[in-house]
C-alpha positions, 0 to 999 in steps of 0.5 A: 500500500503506498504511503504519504508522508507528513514532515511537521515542525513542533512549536519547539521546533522539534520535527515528526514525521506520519507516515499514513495510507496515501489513499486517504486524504489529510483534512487539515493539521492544527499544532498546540502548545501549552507554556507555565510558569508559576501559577500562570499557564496559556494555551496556544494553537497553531493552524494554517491561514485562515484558522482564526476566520473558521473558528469564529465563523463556524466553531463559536461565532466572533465578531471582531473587536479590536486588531493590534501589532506585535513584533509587526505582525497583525493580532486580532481580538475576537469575542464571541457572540454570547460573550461566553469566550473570546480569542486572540490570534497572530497572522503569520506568513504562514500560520496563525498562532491563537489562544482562547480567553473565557469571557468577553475580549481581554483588555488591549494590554493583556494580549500586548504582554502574552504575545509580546512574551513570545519569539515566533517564527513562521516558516512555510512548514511550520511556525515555532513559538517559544517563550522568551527568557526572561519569562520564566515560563517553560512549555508543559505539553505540545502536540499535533492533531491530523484530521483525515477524512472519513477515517478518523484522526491522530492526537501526536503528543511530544515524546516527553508526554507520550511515556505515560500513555503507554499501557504496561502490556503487550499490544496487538501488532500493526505494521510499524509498531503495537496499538492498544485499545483506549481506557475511556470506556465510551470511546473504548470501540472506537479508540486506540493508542497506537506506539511506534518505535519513536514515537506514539498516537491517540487514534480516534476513528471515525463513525461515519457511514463512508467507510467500513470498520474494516477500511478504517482498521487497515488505516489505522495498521498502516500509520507510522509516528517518529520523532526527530528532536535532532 
């Protein structure tokens, strides 16, 4: 079976690859990572252009309330219409970066300080996002999730946070590693954790009526994770 292969760059910079059934196609890839320091700890993801339009216009519906710069790139401030949360996000050349507030729209200072904290690189296979020094904050997690249609999707933690998803007993074999059902005895049926040599995924598959059970099992049996932390 031929196989696509998905070369992704962390927010760290670190890099995976996915190796997937070329006969499905990718949905869309979305980023994430978390920084703490302290009591304070901020949530970020990063998605392709236009990720801030689509969540605002088909996740919780925004209405714009306030655009700024930072380190010359353009943030916009977004409040939901129930006033229930609201969202700030940096344009990249490539990417967005945004974060979600509970609430109405922080203040025009409050998103100044978070993204001012931050270096960002863009590039076109990835945007890098770290905290500057003299923060004090550290990243506690990141992760990616791959969508693919009609089959299902991929939760790729970091190799840090992915040790402590790996069941102490043996799995079923796939082709690039061992895949366990999940412990959620809702999603148990439909839920995997799947572990590579260098690295592992959360596999959830999908419920529609576009594929049979079986076609997505031999999806599932043919992804690969690594990680690249050179």
């Amino acid at each position: 079976m031929a196989t696509q292969r998905l070369r992704l760059v962390a927010p760290s910079g670190d890099r995976v690859i996915v190796g997937l059934p070329a006969a499905a196609p990718v949905s869309h890839v979305v980023a994430g990572v978390r920084f703490v320091g302290g009591s304070y700890g901020t949530g970020f993801q990063i998605g392709p252009r236009g990720y801030h339009d689509f969540a605002c216009t088909h996740v919780a519906p925004a209405e714009t309330r306030e655009r700024l710069v930072v380190h010359g790139r353009e943030v916009a401030v977004a409040e939901a219409r129930d006033g229930q949360s609201s969202v700030a996000t940096l344009f990249g050349a490539y990417h967005e970066l945004m974060t979600v507030y509970a609430g109405p729209a922080p203040r025009r200072d409050r998103v100044l300080a978070l993204f001012g904290s931050l270096r960002i690189e863009d590039h076109v296979d990835g945007m890098t996002v770290v905290p500057r020094a003299e923060t004090l904050l550290d990243p506690m997690n990141e992760h990616f999730v791959v969508v693919v249609k009609d089959h299902g999707s991929l939760s790729i933690p970091a190799p840090r946070q992915a040790a402590a998803l790996i069941p102490p007993h043996a799995g079923a074999r796939t082709q690039h590693g061992e895949v366990w059902k999940s412990g959620y005895a809702k999603e148990s049926a439909h839920s995997f954790v799947l572990g590579c040599p260098a690295g592992l995924a959360e596999v959830h598959l999908a419920t529609t009526a576009a594929k049979t059970e079986r076609e997505r099992l031999d999806w599932l049996d043919g992804i690969d994770i690594a990680w690249d932390r050179r």
